[in-house]
C-alpha positions in Angstrom: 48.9 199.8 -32.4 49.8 197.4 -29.7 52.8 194.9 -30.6 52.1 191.3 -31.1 55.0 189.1 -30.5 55.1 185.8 -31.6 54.8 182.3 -29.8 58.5 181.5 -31.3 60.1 184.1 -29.9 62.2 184.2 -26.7 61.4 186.7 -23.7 64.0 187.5 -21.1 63.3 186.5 -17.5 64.0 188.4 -14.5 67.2 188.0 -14.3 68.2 189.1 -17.9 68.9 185.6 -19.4 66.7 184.4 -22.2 64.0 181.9 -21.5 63.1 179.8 -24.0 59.3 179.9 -24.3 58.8 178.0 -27.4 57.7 174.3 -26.9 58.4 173.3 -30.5 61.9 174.7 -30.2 62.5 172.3 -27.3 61.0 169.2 -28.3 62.6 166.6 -26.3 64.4 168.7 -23.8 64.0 167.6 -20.5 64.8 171.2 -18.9 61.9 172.7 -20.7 59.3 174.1 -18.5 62.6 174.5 -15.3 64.8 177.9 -14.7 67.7 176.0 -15.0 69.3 179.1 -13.5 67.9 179.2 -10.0 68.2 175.1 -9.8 72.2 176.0 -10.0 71.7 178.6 -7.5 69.7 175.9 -5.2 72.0 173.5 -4.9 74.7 176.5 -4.3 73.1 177.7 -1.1 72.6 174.1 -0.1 76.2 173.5 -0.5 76.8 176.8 0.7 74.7 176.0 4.1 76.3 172.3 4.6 80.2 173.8 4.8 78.6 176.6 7.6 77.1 174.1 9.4 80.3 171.8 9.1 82.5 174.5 10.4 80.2 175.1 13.3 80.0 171.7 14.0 83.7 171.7 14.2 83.9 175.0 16.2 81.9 173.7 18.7 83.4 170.2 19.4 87.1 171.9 19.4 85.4 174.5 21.9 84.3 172.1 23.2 87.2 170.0 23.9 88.8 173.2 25.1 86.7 173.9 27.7 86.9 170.2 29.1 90.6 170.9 29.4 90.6 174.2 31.0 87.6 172.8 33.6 90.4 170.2 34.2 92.9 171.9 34.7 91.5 174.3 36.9 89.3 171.2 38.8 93.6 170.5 39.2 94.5 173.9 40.6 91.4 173.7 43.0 92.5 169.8 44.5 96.2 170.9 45.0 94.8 174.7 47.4 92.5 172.3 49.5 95.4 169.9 50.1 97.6 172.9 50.7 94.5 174.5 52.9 93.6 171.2 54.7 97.8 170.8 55.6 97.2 174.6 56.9 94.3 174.2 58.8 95.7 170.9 60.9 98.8 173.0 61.4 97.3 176.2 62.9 94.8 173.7 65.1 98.6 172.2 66.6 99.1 175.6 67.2 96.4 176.3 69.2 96.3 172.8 70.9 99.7 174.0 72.2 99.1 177.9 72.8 96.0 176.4 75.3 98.0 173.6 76.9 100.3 176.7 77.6 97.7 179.0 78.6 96.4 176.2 81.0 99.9 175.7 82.3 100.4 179.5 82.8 97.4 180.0 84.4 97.9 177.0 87.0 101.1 178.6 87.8 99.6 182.0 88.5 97.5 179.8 91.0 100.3 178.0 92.7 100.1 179.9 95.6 96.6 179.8 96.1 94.0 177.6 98.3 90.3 177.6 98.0 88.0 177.1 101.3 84.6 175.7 101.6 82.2 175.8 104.1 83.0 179.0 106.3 80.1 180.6 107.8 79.5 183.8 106.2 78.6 187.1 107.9 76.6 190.0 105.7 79.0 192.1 107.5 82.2 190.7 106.9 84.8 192.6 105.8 88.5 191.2 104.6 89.9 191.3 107.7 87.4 189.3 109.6 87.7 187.1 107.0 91.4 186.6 107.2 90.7 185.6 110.6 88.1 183.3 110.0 90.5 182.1 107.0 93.1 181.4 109.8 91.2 180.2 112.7 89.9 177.4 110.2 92.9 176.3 109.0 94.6 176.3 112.4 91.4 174.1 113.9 90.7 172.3 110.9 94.8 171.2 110.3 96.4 172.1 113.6 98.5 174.4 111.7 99.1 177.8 113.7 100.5 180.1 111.1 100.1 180.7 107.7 100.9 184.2 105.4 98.2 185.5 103.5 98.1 188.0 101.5 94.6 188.1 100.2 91.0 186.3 100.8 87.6 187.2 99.1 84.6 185.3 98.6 83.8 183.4 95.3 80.4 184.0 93.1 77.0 185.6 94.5 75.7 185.2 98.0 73.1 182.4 98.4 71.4 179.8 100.7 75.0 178.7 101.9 78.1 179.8 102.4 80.3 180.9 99.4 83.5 179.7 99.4 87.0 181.1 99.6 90.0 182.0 97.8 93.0 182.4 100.2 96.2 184.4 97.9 99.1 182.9 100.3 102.6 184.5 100.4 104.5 181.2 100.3 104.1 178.2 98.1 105.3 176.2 101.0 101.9 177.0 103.3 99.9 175.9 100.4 102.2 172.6 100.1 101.6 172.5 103.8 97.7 173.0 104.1 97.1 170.4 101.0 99.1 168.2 102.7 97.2 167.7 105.2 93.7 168.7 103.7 92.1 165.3 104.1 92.4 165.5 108.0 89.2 168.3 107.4 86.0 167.6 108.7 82.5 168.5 106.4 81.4 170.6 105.1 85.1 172.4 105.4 87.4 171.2 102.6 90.3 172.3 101.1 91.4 172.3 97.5 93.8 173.8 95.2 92.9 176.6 92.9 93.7 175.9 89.6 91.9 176.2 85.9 88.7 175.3 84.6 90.1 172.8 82.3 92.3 171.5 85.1 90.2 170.7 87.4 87.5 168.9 85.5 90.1 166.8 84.0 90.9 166.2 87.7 87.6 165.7 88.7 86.8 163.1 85.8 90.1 161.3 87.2 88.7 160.9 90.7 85.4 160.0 89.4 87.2 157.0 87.6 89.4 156.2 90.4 86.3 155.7 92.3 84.7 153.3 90.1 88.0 151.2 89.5 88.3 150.7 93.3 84.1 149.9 93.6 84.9 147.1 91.0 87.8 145.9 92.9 90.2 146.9 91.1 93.9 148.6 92.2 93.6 152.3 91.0 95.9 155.9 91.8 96.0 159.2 90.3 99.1 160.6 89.1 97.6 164.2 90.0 101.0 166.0 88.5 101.2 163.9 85.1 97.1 163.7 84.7 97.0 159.8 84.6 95.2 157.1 86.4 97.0 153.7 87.2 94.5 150.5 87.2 96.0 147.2 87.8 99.4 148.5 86.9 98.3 149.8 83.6 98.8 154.0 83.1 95.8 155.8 81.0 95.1 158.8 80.4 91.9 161.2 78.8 92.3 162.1 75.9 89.2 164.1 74.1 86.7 162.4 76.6 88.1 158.9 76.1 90.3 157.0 78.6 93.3 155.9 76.7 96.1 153.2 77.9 99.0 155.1 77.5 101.2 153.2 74.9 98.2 151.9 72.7 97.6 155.0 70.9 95.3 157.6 71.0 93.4 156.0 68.7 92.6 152.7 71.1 90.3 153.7 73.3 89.4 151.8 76.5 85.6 151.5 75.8 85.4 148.9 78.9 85.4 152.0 81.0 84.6 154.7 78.9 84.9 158.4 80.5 81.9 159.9 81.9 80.5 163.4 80.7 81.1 166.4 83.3 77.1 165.5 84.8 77.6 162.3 85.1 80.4 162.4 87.9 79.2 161.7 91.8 79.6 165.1 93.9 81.5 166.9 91.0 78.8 168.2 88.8 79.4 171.5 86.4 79.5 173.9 87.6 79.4 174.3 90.6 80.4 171.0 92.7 81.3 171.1 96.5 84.3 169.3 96.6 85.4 170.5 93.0 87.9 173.5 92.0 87.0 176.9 90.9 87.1 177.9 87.6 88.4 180.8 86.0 87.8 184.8 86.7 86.5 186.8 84.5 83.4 184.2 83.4 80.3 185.9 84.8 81.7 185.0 88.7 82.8 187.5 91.4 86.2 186.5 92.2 87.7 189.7 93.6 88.2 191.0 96.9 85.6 192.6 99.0 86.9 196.0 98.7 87.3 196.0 95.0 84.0 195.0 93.6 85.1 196.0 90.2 86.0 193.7 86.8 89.7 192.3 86.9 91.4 189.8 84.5 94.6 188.0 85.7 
């Protein structure tokens, strides 16, 4: 027969512990009809869940605060290798300033023997030694000066609508000295000119442009050809990175009353290839060797 138990009687919940199930038994009681139990274990986990999320809190702010200081001290490290790199970088561009101030100077010197001539008639059959002779025949009428060593001549860039012009190799500095020296005594379209660097000689040609201009605006003006500086009403300037520059101001105080002109902008001395301005370097694209060795050279 099936078991009756009775209403008084206690039954054991789930989790083994007696459950009182008897209202009379717990008249009064304000826990009856709650697990009393489980409400423990409730406020446990809630407990239990605060101090996790307290300690994460605090995990992440002292990360936190960790990382800020490492992100400083590395933002630190960083500024101090671009100082050291920016000190670098303005040293090694002295460096070069100087090795191409050099290389200018060692290149003019290579030149220091050499004259360039323009406006000799040229003949498609011309050969070096007709053009020595031509060479000498034009200084001779051009400067009245009867001898002169050379030791090389040959025609500058491709053959056009005129004449190309011509770089005379002399033996002696002293018949260079001599024909530029007397150089102004030519008649167009011959003229004479030294042969010196690319650099050089636009430098040169922005001084003469200026020295020009001074003079047009009645103004006392020389070149100081061997120290690069032009002289205006007793004051010396110089260029310096396309600005004309008293000398004794600074570089920083530019003259902006007479600024210098870009390389188009000077009168009969346009780039690249002015009449009356100097040739530039071999080895850029023009034919600079003699005419018996029509091949690539580098000085």
């Amino acid at each position: 027969m099936p078991i009756h138990h009775s209403p008084e009687r206690s039954q054991e919940g789930k989790s083994g512990k007696r459950l009182c199930i008897n209202p009379e038994d717990h008249d009064g009681d304000e826990s009856f009809n709650s697990v009393t139990e489980p409400e423990d274990k409730h406020a446990d986990l809630k407990t239990w869940i605060s101090g996790i999320m307290g300690d994460q809190n605090a995990l992440v702010k002292s990360e936190s605060s960790s990382t800020k200081i490492h992100i400083t001290s590395e933002v630190g490290k960083i500024s101090e290798k671009m100082v050291k790199l920016s000190e670098t970088v303005h040293m090694h561009g002295e460096e070069i300033d100087a090795l191409k101030k050099r290389n200018e100077q060692l290149e003019n010197e290579s030149r220091s023997k050499n004259i360039v001539i323009c406006g000799i008639p040229e003949n498609p059959s011309e050969t070096d030694d007709s053009l020595r002779r031509a060479v000498t025949e034009t200084i001779a009428r051009e400067l009245g000066i009867k001898q002169v060593n050379i030791d090389v001549a040959w025609r500058w860039g491709a053959p056009g609508k005129h004449p190309r012009r011509v770089v005379v190799e002399l033996l002696y500095k002293r018949d260079r000295n001599a024909i530029l020296e007397k150089r102004m005594k030519s008649k167009p379209p011959v003229f004479f000119n030294k042969h010196v660097s690319r650099e050089t000689a636009f430098v040169e040609g922005r001084l003469r442009y200026l020295k020009n201009e001074a003079t047009r605006k009645g103004q006392t003006a020389k070149v100081l050809w061997d120290k690069q500086q032009l002289i205006i009403n007793n004051k010396h300037f110089q260029l310096v990175k396309g600005n004309l520059v008293e000398i004794g101001l600074g570089v920083g105080t530019p003259n902006t009353t007479n600024p210098s002109p870009s390389p188009q902008q000077i009168p009969g001395n346009p780039a690249p290839d002015p009449q009356r301005s100097q040739i530039g370097n071999r080895g850029e694209g023009q034919d600079l060797t003699p005419a018996t060795e029509r091949m690539e050279t580098s000085e």
